[in-house]
Each structure stands twice: as C-alpha cells, then as structure tokens.
C-alpha positions as CSV (number, residue, x, y, z in Angstrom):
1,X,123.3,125.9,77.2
2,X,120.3,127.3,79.1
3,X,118.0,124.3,78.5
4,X,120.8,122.1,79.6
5,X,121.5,123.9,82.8
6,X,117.6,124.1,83.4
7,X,117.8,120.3,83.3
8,X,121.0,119.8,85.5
9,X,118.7,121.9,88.0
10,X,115.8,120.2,88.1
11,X,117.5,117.0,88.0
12,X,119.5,118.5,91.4
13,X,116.1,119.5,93.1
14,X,114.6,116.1,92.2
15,X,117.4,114.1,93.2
16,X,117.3,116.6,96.8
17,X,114.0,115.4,97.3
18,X,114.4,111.4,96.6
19,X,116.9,111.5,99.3
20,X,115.2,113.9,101.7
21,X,112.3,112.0,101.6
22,X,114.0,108.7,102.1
23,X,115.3,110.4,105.2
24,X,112.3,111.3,106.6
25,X,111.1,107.8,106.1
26,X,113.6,106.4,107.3
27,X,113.7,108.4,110.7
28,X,109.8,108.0,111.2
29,X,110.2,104.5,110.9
30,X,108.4,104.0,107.6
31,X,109.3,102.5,104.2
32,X,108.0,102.5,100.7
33,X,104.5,99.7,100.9
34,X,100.8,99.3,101.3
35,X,98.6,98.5,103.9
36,X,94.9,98.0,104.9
37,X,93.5,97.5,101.7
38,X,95.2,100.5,100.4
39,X,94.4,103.1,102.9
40,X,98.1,103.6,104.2
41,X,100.0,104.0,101.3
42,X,104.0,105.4,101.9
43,X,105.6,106.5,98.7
44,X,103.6,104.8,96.4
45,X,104.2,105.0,92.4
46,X,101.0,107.2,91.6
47,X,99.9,109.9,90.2
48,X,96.6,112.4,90.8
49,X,95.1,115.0,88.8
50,X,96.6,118.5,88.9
51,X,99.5,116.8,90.0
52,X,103.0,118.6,88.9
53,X,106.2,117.0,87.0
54,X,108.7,117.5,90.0
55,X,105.6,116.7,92.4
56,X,106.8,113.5,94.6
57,X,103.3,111.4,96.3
58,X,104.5,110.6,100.2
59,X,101.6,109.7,101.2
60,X,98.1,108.4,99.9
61,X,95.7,107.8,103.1
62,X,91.9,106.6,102.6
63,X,89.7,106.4,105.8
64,X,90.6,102.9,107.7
65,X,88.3,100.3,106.4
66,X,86.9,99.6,109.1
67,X,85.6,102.9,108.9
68,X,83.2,100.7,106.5
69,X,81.6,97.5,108.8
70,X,78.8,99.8,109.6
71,X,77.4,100.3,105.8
72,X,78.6,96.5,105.0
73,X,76.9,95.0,107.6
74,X,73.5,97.3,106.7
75,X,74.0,95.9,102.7
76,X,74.0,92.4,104.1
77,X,70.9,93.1,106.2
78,X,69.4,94.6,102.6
79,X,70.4,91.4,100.8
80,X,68.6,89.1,103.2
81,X,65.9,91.1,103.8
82,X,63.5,89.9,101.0
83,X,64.2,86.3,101.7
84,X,62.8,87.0,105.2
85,X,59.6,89.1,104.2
86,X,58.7,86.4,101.6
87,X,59.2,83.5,104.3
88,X,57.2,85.1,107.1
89,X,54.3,85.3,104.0
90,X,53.9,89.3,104.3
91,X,53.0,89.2,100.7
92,X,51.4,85.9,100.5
93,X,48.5,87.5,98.8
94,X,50.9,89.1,95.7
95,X,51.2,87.4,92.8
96,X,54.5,85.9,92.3
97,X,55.6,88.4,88.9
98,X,55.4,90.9,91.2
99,X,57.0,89.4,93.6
100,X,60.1,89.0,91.2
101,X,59.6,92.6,89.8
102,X,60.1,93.9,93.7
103,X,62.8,92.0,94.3
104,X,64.8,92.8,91.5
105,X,64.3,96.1,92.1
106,X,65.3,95.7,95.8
107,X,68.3,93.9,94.6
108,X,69.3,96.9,92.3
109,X,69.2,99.5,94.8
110,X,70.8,97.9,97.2
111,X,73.7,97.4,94.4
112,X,73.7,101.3,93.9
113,X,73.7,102.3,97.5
114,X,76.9,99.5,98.0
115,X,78.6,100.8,94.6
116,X,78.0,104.4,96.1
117,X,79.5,103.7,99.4
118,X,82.3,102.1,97.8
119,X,83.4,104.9,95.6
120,X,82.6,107.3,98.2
121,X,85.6,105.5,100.2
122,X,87.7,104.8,97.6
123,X,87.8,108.3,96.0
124,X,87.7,110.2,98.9
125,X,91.6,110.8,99.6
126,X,94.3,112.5,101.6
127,X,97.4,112.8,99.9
128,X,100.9,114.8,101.0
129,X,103.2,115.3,98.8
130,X,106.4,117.0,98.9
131,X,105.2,120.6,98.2
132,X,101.6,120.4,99.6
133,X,98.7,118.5,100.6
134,X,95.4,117.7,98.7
135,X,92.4,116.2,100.2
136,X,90.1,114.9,97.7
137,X,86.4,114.5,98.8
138,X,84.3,112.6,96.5
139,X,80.7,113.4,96.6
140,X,79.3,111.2,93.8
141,X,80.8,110.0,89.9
142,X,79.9,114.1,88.9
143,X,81.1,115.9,91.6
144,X,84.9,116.0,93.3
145,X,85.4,119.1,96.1
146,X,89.6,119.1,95.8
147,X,91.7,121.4,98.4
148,X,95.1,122.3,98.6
149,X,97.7,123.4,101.3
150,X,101.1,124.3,100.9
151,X,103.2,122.6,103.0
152,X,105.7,125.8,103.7
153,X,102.0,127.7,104.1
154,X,100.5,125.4,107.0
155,X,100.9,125.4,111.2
156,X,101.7,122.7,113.4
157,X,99.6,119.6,112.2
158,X,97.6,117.9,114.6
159,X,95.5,114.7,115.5
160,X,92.6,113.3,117.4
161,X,92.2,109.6,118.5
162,X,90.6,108.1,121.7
163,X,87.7,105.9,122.2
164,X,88.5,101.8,122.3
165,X,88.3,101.1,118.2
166,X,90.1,103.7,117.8
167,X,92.9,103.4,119.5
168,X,92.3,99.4,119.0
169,X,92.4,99.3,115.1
170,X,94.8,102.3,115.3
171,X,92.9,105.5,113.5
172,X,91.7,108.8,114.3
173,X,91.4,112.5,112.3
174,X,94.1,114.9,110.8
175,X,93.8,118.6,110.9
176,X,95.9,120.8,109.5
177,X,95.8,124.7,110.1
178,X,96.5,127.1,107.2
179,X,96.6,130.8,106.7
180,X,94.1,130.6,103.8
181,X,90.9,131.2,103.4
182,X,89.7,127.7,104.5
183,X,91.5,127.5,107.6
184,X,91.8,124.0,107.8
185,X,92.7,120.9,105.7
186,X,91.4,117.4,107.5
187,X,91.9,114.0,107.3
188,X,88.7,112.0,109.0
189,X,89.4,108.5,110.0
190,X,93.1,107.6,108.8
191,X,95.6,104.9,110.0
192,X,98.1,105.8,111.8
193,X,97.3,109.7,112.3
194,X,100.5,109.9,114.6
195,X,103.0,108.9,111.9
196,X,101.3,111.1,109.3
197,X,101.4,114.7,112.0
198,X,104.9,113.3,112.1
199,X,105.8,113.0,108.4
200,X,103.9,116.1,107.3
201,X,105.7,118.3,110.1
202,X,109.2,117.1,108.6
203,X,108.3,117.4,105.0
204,X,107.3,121.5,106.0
205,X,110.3,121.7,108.0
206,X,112.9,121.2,105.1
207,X,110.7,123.1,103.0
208,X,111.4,126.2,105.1
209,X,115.1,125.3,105.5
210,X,115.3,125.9,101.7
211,X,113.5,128.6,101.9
212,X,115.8,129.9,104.2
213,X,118.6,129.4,102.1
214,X,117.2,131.0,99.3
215,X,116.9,127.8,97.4
C-alpha cells in the first residue's frame, strides 16, 4: 500500500504543478512555443542534466541573437579577407602553394572561432524551472560553470534594459538575488526580461504558499 500511496502523491504534486503552471502562463500572457531561433522558449518538452523526475522546464532563455551580429559580421570580414589581400597583390612575390597552404589555414580558424562562438551561444543557458533556476555558462566543449537557485530561496527578481536596440529588439539582463554564497544568479542579454522577472516571481510565490501550508 505504501508504494501505491507514494505514487498517488506524486502523481497529486505533479498534476498541482501542470495546472499551476498553466496558470501562471496563462495570466502573464504566455503559452507553450518557441521564438527567436530558440532563445525564448515557454514550456518546452526538454530536459537538462542534473535535472529531477518531478522537475517541470518553464522556461529555457539563450541571449537574443542578435546578441550575435557583432561576431557574424567579423566572420564574414574573415572570410573575405584573403580574397582581398591576394587581389591588392600583398603577396605577389609568394609562390602560389603557399598561398593555398595560408589560406586554408585562414579558412580553418576562422571555422573554429565561428564553431566556438556558436556553441558558446547555444550552450550558454538560463533555464527556470518549477523548483529553481540554473544558469548554465559554457566556456568551451571541456568546461561547463552550472549554478543553481532555489526558487522559495531567492529575493525579488529584477531587470535591466534601456539603450535603443535594446529596447528596439526587446532584450536586456536578469538578476536574481539569493541568500547563498554567490549572491546573485543572472541572465545577460535575454528576450523579453520583463515577462521572465514576471514569471519567476509567480513561480516563487506559490512555492512559499505551499510552504506555508505545510505542503
């Protein structure tokens, strides 16, 4: 009888959370979907390392890609480049194996340094869930610096926009305050920073009502 009451329970607490998180969807606004190339995602069906069997994914945020125009536009410079040093005859006097030889090789680091940049924006995520929130920095295909933050553990949430592409493409920065050691959990660069101060706050909110009622 234990193992089946165990089950009825944590079938109750999942089935709380489906439909408390629905309702704090539904009052911010939001709905289940992806946007911006995957940097907005609301209640998406993943999954992340270290992540817990009644654990529920609310959000996934990446930095706004347009975070990115700056190192796309610098790659494109790099893959033009040697067309226009070989045309203006800087290396006239070379012999043409090398030639080839140095471009290739130009050609391959420009690949890792765009593969890098890539990875560094696509791993690099903010995710709440319905217990905590976990920012996941990646630093390069070795090396991962992964915080938590309980949600009934954290302050008020708050946000920083301003400047004209900011408030343009709609991004800014997430903080949130915590009474742990690192005293802070951020979120650089995000779409829609005001929805996710919004959703976060709820989400802590019911977690201290059930706290409260001994839940």
């Amino acid at each position: 009888m234990a193992p089946k009451k165990e089950e009825e329970k944590k079938g109750a607490i999942e089935g709380w959370w489906k439909e408390t998180i629905d309702k704090i969807l539904h009052e911010t606004g939001e709905h289940p979907h992806k946007a911006l190339l995957g940097s907005y995602c609301v209640y998406p069906a993943a999954r992340f390392i270290t992540q817990q069997q009644d654990e529920e994914v609310v959000l996934l945020l990446r930095a706004h890609p347009i975070i990115n125009v700056g190192w796309i536009l610098l790659v494109i410079l790099m893959l033009l480049a040697p067309g226009i040093v070989v045309s203006l005859g800087l290396f006239a006097a070379v012999p043409g194996k090398f030639v080839i030889v140095g471009k290739l090789t130009w050609y391959l680091v420009t690949l890792m340094y765009t593969m890098e940049r890539f990875l560094y924006w696509f791993y690099s995520v903010f995710i709440v869930t319905n217990e905590r929130i976990v920012d996941i920095d990646f630093e390069n295909l070795l090396t991962r610096t992964i915080t938590y933050a309980n949600l009934n553990r954290i302050e008020e949430p708050a946000m920083i926009t301003g400047g004209f592409i900011r408030s343009i493409f709609q991004y800014g920065d997430v903080y949130v305050t915590t009474a742990s050691e690192k005293p802070s959990v951020e979120a650089l660069g995000v779409p829609y920073p005001h929805k996710v101060v919004d959703i976060i706050s709820r989400l802590s909110e019911e977690l201290e009502k059930r706290r409260e009622r001994g839940e």
